[in-house]
C-alpha positions as CSV (number, residue, x, y, z in Angstrom):
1,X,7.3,12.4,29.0
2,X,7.5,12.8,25.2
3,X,3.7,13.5,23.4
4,X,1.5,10.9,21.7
5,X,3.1,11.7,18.1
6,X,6.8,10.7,19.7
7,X,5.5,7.1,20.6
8,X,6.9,4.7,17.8
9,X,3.4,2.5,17.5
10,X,1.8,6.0,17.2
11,X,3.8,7.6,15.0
12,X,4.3,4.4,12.8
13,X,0.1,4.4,12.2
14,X,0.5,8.0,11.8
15,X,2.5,7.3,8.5
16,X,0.2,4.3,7.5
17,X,-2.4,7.1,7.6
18,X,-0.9,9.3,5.2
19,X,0.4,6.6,3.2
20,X,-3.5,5.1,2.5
21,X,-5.0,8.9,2.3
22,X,-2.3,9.5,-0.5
23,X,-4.1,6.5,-2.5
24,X,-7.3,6.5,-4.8
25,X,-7.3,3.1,-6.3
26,X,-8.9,0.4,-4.6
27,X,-5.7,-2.3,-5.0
28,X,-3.6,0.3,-3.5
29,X,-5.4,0.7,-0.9
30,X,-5.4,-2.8,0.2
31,X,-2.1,-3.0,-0.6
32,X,-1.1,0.1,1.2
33,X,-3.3,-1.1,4.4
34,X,-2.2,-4.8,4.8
35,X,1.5,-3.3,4.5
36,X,1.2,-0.6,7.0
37,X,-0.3,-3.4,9.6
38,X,2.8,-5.6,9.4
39,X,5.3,-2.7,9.9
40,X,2.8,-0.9,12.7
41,X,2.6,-4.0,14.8
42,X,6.2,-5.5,13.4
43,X,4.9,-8.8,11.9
44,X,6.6,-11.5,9.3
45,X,3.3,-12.0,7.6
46,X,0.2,-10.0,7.0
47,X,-2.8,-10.1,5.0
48,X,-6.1,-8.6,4.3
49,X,-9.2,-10.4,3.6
50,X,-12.6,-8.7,1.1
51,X,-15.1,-11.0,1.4
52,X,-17.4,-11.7,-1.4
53,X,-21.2,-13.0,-1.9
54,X,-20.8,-16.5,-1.8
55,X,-19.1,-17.3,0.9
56,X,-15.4,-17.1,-0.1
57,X,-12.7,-13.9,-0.6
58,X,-13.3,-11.3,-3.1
59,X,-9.6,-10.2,-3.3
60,X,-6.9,-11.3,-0.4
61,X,-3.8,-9.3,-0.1
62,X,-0.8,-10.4,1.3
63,X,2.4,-8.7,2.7
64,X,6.0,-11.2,3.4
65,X,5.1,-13.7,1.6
66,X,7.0,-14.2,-2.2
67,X,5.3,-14.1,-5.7
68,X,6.5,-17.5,-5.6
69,X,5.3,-18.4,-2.4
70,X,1.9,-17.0,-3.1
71,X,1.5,-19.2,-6.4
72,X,2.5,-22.1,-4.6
73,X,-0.1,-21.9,-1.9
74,X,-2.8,-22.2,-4.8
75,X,-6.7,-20.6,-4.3
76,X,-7.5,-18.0,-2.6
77,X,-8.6,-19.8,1.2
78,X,-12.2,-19.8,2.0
79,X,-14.2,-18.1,4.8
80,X,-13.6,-20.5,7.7
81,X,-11.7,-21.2,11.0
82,X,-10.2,-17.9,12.5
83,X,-10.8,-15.8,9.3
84,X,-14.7,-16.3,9.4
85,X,-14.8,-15.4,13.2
86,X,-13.3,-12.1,12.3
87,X,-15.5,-12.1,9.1
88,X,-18.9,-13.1,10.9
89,X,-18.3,-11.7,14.2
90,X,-16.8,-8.6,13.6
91,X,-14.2,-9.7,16.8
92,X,-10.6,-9.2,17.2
93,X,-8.3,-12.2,17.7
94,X,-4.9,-12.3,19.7
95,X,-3.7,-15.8,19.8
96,X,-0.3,-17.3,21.1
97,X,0.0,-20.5,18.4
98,X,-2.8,-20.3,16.0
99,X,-2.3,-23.6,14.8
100,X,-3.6,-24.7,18.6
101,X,-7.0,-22.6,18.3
102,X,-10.3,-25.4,17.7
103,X,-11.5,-23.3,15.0
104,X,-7.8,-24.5,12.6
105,X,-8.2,-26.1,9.7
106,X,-5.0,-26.3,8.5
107,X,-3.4,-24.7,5.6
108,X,-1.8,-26.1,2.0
109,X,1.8,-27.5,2.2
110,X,3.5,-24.6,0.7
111,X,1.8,-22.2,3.6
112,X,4.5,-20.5,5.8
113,X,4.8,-21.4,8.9
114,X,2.9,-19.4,11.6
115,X,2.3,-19.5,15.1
116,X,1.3,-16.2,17.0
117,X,-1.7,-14.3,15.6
118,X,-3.2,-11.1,15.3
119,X,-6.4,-10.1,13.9
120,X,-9.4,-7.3,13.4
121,X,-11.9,-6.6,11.3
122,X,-12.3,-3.6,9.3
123,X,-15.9,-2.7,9.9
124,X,-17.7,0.4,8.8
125,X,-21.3,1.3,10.2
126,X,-21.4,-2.4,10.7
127,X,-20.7,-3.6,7.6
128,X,-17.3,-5.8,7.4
129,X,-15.7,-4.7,4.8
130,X,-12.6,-6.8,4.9
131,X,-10.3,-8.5,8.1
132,X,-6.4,-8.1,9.0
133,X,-4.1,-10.9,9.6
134,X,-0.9,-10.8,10.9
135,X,1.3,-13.7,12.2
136,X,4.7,-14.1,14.0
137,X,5.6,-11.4,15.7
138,X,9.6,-10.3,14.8
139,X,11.2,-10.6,18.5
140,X,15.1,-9.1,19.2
141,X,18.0,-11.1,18.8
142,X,18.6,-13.3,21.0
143,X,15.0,-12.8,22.6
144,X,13.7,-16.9,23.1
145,X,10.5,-17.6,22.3
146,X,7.9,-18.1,25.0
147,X,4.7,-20.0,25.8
148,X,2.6,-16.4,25.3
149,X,1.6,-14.6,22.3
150,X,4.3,-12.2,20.6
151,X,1.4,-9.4,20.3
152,X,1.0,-7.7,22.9
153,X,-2.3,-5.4,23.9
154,X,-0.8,-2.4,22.6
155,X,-0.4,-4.2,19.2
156,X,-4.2,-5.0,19.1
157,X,-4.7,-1.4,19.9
158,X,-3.0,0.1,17.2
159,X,-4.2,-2.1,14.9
160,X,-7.5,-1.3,15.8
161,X,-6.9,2.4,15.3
162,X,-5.4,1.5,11.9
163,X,-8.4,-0.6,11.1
164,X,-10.9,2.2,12.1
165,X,-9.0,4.7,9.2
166,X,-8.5,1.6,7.0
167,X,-12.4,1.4,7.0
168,X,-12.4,5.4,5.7
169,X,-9.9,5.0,3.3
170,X,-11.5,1.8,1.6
171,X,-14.9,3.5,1.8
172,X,-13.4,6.9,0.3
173,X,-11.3,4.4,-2.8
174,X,-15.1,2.5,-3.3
175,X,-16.6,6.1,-3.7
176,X,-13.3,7.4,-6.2
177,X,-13.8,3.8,-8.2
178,X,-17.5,4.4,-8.7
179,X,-17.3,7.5,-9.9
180,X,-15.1,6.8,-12.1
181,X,-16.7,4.4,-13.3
182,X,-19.4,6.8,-14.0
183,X,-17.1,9.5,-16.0
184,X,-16.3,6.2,-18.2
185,X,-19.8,5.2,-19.0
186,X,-19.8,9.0,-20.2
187,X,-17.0,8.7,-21.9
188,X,-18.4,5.9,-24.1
189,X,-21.1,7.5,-24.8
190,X,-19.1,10.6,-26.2
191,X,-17.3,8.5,-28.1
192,X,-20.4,6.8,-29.5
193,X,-22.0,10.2,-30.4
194,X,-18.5,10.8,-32.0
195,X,-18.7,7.8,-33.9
196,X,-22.5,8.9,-35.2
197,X,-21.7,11.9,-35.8
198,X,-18.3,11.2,-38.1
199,X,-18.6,7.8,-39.4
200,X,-22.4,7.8,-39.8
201,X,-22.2,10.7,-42.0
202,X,-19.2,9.5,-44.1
203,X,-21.4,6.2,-44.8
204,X,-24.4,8.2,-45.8
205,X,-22.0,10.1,-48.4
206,X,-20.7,6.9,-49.3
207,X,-23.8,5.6,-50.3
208,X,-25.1,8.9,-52.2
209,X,-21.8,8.9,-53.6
210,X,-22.1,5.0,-55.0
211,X,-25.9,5.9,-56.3
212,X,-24.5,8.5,-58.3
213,X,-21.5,6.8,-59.9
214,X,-23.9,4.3,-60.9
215,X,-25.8,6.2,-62.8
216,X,-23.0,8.2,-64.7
217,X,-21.2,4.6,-65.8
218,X,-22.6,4.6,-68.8
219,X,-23.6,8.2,-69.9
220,X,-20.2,9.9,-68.2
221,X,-17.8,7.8,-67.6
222,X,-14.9,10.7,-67.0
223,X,-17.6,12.2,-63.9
224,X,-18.2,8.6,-63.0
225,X,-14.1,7.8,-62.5
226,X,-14.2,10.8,-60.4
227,X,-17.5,9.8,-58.1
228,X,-15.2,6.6,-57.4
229,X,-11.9,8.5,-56.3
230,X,-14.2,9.9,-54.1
231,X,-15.7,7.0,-52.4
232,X,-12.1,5.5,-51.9
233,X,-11.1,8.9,-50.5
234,X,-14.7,9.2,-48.0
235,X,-13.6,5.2,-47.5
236,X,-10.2,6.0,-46.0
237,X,-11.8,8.8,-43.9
238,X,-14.2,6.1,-42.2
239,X,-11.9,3.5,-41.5
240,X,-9.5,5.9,-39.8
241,X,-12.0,7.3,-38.1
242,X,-13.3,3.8,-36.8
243,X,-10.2,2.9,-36.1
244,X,-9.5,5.6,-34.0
245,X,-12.6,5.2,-32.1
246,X,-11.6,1.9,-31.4
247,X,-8.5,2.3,-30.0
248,X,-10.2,4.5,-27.7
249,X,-13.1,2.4,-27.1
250,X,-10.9,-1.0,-26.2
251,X,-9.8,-1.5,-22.5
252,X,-6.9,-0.3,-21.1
253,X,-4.5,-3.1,-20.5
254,X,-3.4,-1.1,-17.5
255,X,-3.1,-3.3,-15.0
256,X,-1.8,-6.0,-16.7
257,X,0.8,-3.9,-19.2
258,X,1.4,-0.9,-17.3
259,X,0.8,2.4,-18.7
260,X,4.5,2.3,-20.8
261,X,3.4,-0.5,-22.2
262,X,-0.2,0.4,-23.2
263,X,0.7,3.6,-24.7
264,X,3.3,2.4,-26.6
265,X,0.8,0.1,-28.4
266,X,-1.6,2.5,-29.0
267,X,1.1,4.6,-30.8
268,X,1.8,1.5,-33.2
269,X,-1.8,0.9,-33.7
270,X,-2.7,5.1,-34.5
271,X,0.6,5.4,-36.7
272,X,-0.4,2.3,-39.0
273,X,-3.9,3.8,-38.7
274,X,-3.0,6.9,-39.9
275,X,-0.7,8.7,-42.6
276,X,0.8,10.7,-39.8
277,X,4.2,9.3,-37.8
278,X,3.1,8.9,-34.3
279,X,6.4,7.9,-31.7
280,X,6.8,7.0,-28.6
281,X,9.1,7.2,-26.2
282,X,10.0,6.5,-22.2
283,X,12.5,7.2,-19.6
284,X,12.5,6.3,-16.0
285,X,9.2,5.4,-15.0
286,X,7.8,3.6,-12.4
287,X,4.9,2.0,-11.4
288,X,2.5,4.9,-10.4
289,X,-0.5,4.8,-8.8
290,X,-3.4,3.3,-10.8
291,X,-5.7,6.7,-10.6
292,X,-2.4,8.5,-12.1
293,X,-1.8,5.7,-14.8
294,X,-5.5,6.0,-16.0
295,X,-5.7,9.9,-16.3
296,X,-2.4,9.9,-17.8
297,X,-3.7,7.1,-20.3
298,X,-7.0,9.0,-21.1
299,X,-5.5,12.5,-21.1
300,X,-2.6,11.3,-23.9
301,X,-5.7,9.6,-25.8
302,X,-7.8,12.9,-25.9
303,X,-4.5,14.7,-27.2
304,X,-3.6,12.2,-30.0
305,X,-7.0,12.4,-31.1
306,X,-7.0,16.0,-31.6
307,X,-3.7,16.1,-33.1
308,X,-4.6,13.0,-35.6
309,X,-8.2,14.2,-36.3
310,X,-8.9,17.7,-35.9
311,X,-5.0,19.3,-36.4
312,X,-4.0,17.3,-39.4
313,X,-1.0,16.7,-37.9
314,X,1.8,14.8,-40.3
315,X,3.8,13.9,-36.9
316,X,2.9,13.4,-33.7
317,X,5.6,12.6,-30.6
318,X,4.3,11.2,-27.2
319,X,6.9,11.0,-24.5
320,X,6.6,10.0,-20.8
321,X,10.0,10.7,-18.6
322,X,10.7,11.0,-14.9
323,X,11.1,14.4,-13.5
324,X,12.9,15.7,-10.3
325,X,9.2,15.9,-8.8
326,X,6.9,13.5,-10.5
327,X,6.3,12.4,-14.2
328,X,5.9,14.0,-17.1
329,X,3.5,13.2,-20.4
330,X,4.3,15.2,-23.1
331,X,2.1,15.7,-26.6
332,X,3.8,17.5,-29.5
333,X,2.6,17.6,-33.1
334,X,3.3,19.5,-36.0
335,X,-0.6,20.0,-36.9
336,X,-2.6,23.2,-37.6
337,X,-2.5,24.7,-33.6
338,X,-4.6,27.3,-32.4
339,X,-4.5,30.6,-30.4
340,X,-4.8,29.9,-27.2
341,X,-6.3,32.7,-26.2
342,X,-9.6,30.9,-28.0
343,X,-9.1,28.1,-25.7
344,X,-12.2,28.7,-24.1
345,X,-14.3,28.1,-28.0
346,X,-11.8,25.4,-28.6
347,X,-11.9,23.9,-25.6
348,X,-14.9,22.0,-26.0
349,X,-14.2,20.8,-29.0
350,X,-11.0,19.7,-28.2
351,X,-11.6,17.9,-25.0
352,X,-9.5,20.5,-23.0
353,X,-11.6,21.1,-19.9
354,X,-11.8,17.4,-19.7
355,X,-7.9,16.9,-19.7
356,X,-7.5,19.4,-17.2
357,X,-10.2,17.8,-15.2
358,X,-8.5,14.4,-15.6
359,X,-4.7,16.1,-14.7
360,X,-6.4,18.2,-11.2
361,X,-8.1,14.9,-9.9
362,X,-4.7,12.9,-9.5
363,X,-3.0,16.2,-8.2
364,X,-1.4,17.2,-11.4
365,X,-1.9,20.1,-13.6
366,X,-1.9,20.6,-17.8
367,X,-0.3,23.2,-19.8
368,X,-1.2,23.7,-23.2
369,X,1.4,25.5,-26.1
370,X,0.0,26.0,-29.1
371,X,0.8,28.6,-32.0
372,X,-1.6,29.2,-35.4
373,X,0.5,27.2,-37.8
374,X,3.1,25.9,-35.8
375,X,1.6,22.9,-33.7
376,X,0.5,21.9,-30.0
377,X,2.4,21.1,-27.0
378,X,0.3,19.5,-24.4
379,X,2.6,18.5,-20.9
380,X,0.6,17.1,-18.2
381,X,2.8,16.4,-14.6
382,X,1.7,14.4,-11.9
383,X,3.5,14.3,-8.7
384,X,5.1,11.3,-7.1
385,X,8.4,9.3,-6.5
């Protein structure tokens, strides 16, 4: 008699375990969940259900059914028939043709067909958080159908278990997306400080520098040209400096864009902002987790800063490529550098700590390169496929 872990239904959560642990974003979670229910229990169609407020679905997940599909069925459905008895009553459902259940309401035209039916709740301390649907359990070739329902008792088991660590893993992502959320209402508020701190102080020279060339038109008007090459130079300072805080300031287009995308256009944007060339460049990326894409995002931002702001760099190259065991984000400029054995007084200056911080929360790790003179080298890898 082989052990638990040898048992296919066991071993196939076991891997659905791993796969939603391995997540931090809240989408791939759900994603990662409602996928791992359809191969655990070996369904056609499976989806997961958030519910909201007000009586409807928050976000609703599918797995089996086609981009196409999906946009044809229209709205997201509502909280009734068999998906508010899971919702509301926190009960499983095992059901041999759905479509014959009282509780039915039908579906739009463009709906797959469905007939046996699966569901749970995913329930933590009582609270629903969301329910699993699967329909039309995949049967051998050659295997007829027959008057009972494809799932079996064992599938409702396991899909319990996978519900009861579903729960833990969507609780664990809320927790990871809150505080996030948190180290971003931070970040703002550096980068307001920052933008006090640099642009505030350029106006205020600005104007002292105006009052003065004012007076000197008339009495000095050699002192007075200079006074006004001065306020187009402190001028130029505070619009780049704007501008960069801007760029920084101005939501991620992550998830519609991607992270190529989005840093791409923030190169454009920083090299017509800026007297520097800033390039960009990619090669064999994928879609990575969302917690990777936004600390790889933030950690090239911090870097181009620097090298724009504080380095005085004339060029600036950001690169993302695939590696053997992850990806790669490399930040090289030609600016003033530093000796890194000062990293610890520059550090805080330069956002360092923070970087690193970002790089060791998705599992990856930053290495720095930097020579008086002779530029910085910033690489930060992140593991994955």
């Amino acid at each position: 008699m082989g052990s638990p872990e040898s048992h296919p239904g066991i071993a196939a959560v076991s891997a659905a375990l791993l796969a939603m642990n391995r997540q931090l974003a809240v989408r791939d979670v759900l994603q990662t969940i409602v996928a791992s229910a359809r191969t655990v229990v070996d369904a056609e169609y499976a989806a997961l259900g958030v519910p909201d407020d007000h009586g409807g679905f928050a976000q609703f997940v599918v797995d089996g059914v086609s981009e196409e599909q999906w946009k044809a069925i229209g709205p997201l459905p509502r909280q009734h028939g068999i998906l508010a008895a899971m919702l509301h009553d926190a009960t499983p459902q095992r059901l041999a043709d759905v479509r014959q259940d009282p509780r039915f309401q039908g579906w739009p035209e463009a709906h797959p067909e469905m007939a046996d039916f699966l569901g749970t709740p995913i329930a933590d301390d009582g609270e629903v958080l969301g329910a699993l649907f699967l329909a039309n359990k995949r049967r051998p070739p050659g295997q007829p159908a027959t008057d009972g329902c494809g799932f079996t008792s064992e599938d409702e088991q396991l899909l319990r278990l996978l519900a009861q660590h579903a729960a833990i893993a969507l609780t664990n992502a809320r927790l990871y997306e809150r505080s996030r959320e948190l180290t971003i209402a931070e970040e703002r508020a550096r980068i307001g400080h920052e933008l006090h701190d640099a642009v505030a102080q350029k106006l205020f020279s600005l104007r002292l520098t105006a009052q003065a060339a004012t007076k000197l038109v008339d009495r000095d008007p050699r002192r007075a040209k200079h006074e006004l090459r001065e306020i187009a130079r402190l001028s130029a300072e505070a619009a780049d400096e704007l501008r960069a805080a801007v760029v920084e300031l101005r939501p991620a287009a992550l998830d519609d864009d991607g992270l190529v995308a989005t840093l791409s256009a923030q190169a454009q944007v920083l090299d017509r902002a800026h007297s520097a060339r800033v390039t960009f460049s990619a090669a064999g990326i994928r879609a990575l987790p969302a917690a990777q894409e936004e600390a790889l995002l933030r950690v090239a931002q911090e870097a181009m800063h620097n090298a724009l702001r504080h380095a005085e760099a004339s060029r600036l190259a950001v690169t993302l490529v695939r590696t053997e065991n992850g990806n790669r984000l490399r930040i090289a400029d030609d600016g003033r550098g530093f000796d890194p054995s000062t990293v610890r007084r520059a550090g805080r200056h330069l956002g360092l700590a923070s970087m690193r911080d970002r790089a060791a929360g998705v599992g990856g790790r930053l290495t720095i390169q930097s020579v008086p003179g002779e530029g910085t080298t910033i690489d930060m890898e992140v593991p994955g496929g």
